[in-house]
N, C-alpha and C positions, 0 to 999 in steps of 0.2 A: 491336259494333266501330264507332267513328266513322269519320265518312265527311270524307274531305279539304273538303268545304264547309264543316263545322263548324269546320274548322283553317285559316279565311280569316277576314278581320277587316272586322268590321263596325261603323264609325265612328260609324254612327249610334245605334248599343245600347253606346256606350262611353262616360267621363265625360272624353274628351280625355287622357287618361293618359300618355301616348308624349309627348304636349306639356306634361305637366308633370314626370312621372317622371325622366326623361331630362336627360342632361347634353350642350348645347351647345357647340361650340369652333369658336370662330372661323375660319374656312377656308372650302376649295373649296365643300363642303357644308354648312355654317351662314352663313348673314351676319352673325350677332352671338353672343358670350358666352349660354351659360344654366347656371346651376349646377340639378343636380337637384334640383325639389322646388320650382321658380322657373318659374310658369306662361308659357307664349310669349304675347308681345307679341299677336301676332297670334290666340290662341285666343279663340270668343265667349263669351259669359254662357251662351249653347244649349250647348257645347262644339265646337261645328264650328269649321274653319278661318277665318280672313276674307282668307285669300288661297290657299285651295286650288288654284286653276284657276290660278294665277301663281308656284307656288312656286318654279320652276326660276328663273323670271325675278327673282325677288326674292331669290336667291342662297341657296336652302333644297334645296337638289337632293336634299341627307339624309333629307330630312322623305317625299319620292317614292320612296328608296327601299328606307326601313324598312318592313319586316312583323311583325305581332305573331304571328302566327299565330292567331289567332283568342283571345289572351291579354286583349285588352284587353275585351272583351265577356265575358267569361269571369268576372273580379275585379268589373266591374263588376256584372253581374245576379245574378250565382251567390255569387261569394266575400263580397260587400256586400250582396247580397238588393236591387239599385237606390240602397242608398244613396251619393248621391255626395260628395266632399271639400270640393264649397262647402258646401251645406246642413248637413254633420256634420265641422266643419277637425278635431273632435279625436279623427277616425280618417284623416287623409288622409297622414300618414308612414307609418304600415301599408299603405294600400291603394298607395302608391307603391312602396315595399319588396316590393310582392306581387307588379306586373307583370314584373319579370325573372325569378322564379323560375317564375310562370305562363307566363312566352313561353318555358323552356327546357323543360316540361314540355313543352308545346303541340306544341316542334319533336322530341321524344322523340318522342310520338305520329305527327308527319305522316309520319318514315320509317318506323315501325313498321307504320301504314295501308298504305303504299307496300308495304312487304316481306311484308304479309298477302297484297294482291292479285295477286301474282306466281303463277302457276300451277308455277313453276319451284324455288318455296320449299315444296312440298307438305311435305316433312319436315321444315321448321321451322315448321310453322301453329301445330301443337299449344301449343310456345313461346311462340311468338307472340305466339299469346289472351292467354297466362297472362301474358305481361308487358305486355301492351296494356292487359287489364282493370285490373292493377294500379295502369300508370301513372296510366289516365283517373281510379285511383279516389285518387288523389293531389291531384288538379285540383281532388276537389269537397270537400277538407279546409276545416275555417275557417282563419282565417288566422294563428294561432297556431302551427299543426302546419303550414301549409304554409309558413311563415317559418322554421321549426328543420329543414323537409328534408334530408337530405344529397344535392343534387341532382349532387354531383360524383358520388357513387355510383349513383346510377340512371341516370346517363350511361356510368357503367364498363359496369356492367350489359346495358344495350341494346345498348351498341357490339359485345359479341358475336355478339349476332343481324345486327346491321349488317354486321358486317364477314363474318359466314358467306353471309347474302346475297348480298352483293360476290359472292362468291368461287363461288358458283351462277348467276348474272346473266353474268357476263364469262366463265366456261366456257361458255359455249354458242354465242360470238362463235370462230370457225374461225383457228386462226395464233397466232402470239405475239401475246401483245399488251403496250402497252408500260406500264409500271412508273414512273410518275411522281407518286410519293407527296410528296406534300410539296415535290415539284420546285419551282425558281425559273425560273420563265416569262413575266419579265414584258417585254411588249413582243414575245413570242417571234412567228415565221412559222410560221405552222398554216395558211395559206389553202391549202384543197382537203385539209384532211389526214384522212386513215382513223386514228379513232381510237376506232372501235368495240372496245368492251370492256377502256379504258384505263383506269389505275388513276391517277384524278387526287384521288385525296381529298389535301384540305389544299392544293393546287396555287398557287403565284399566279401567276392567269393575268391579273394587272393591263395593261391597255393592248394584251392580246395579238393579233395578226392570227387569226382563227379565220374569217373569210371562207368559207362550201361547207363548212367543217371536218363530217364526220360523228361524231358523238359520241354513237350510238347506243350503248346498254348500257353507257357512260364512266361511273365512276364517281365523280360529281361533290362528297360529301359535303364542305362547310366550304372549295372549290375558292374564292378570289378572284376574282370576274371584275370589278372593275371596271373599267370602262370599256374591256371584252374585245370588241373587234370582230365580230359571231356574224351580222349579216347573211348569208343564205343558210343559215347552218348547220343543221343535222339532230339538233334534240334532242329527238325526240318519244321517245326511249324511254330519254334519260338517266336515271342511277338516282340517287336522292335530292336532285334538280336542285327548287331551292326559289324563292317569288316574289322574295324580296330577293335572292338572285342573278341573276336575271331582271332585275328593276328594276334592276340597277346594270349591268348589260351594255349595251351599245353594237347592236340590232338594228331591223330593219322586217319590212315586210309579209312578206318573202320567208323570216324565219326560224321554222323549224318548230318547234314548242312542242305539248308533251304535255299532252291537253284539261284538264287540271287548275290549269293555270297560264294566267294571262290577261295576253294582249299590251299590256304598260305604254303608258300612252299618249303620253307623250314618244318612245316610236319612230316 
């Protein structure tokens, strides 16, 4: 079973992928235009950044708070065997093509990880394995067969065990709890709010007050938080509460984060 470390991304066993794959648009979070497939200005010859430690300030705020999930290290050493896109250009459309179907694999796996380690999911382990093994063994296709996946389907697929989860996770929180699927939230007053074993999948909690908010057992799956106020708040036991969520919320020292996820540094 992988372990949530392997499904964190590691920049430096990558060939800057995110910075060339990926398509830029001028706004809050880009400071300029990039068509995908149009390496960033700023990536080096090594592929590291050359303005990492500045990127908020040089108006990349996006670039802080994508995660691959452990996707881009993945295509690069595994699905390429090391080969990278400068040294070999007449595979670098493929190995670009390959980071989004590898980063939705990746985030198949991290809640599956997630919903293994539950002691509360004992009757779906068995499942589990069986879809876990399969996804991981999706991940180490060449890139041929992981380009023709039907990744919409193995996301139908998993969402059942996802969503029986939920639904084992948030029964074990005492009370109604409340039902805000899909809700529109944005901007909403959550400070101080109990919302232990809430059903916030798909939520936009864009710009939300979430201040003290406890959001223990909340069911956070594909929830928007950008730039959701969480200062103080209690998410050490959110369910499927992921880094780029993390990274796009609004929090510091005092907000509690479950050990698997690590305090962005811009808080």
């Amino acid at each position: 079973m992988p372990h949530h470390d392997s499904l964190t991304a590691d920049c430096a066993s990558c060939f800057g992928l995110c910075c060339v794959a990926l398509t830029f648009t001028r706004s809050a979070d880009f400071a300029m235009d990039k068509a995908a497939g149009d390496p960033c200005p700023n990536l080096e010859p090594a592929f590291g950044c050359g303005i990492h430690d500045r990127l908020r300030d040089k108006g990349f705020s996006g670039c802080t708070v994508y995660d691959c999930f452990g996707a881009g290290q993945k295509v690069s050493q595994l699905t390429f065997a090391g080969r990278d896109w400068r040294s070999e250009p007449a595979g670098a459309k493929q190995m670009f093509a390959a980071l989004p179907v590898m980063r939705q694999l990746h985030e198949l796996l991290w809640y599956l990880t997630e919903a293994r380690s539950l002691d509360v999911t004992r009757e779906l382990h068995a499942e589990l394995d069986t879809v876990l093994a399969d996804v991981e063994g999706l991940t180490t296709s060449d890139p041929d067969t992981l380009l023709a996946l039907d990744v919409a389907g193995q996301r139908a697929r998993v969402d059942v065990l996802l969503q029986a989860t939920s639904k084992l996770v948030r029964a074990e929180v005492r009370g109604k709890k409340k039902d805000r699927r899909g809700a529109d939230l944005m901007g909403a007053k959550l400070a101080g709010a109990d919302l232990r074993g809430a059903n916030l999948r798909g939520a936009y909690l864009i710009a939300a007050d979430l201040r003290r908010a406890d959001l223990r057992q909340a069911d956070l799956i594909g929830a928007d938080l950008r730039d959701a106020d969480v200062r103080g708040a209690d998410l050490t036991a959110s369910l499927f509460l992921t880094q780029s969520q993390v990274n796009a919320a609004r929090g510091d020292s005092t907000t509690r984060l479950t050990g698997r996820l690590s305090r962005p540094a811009h808080w």
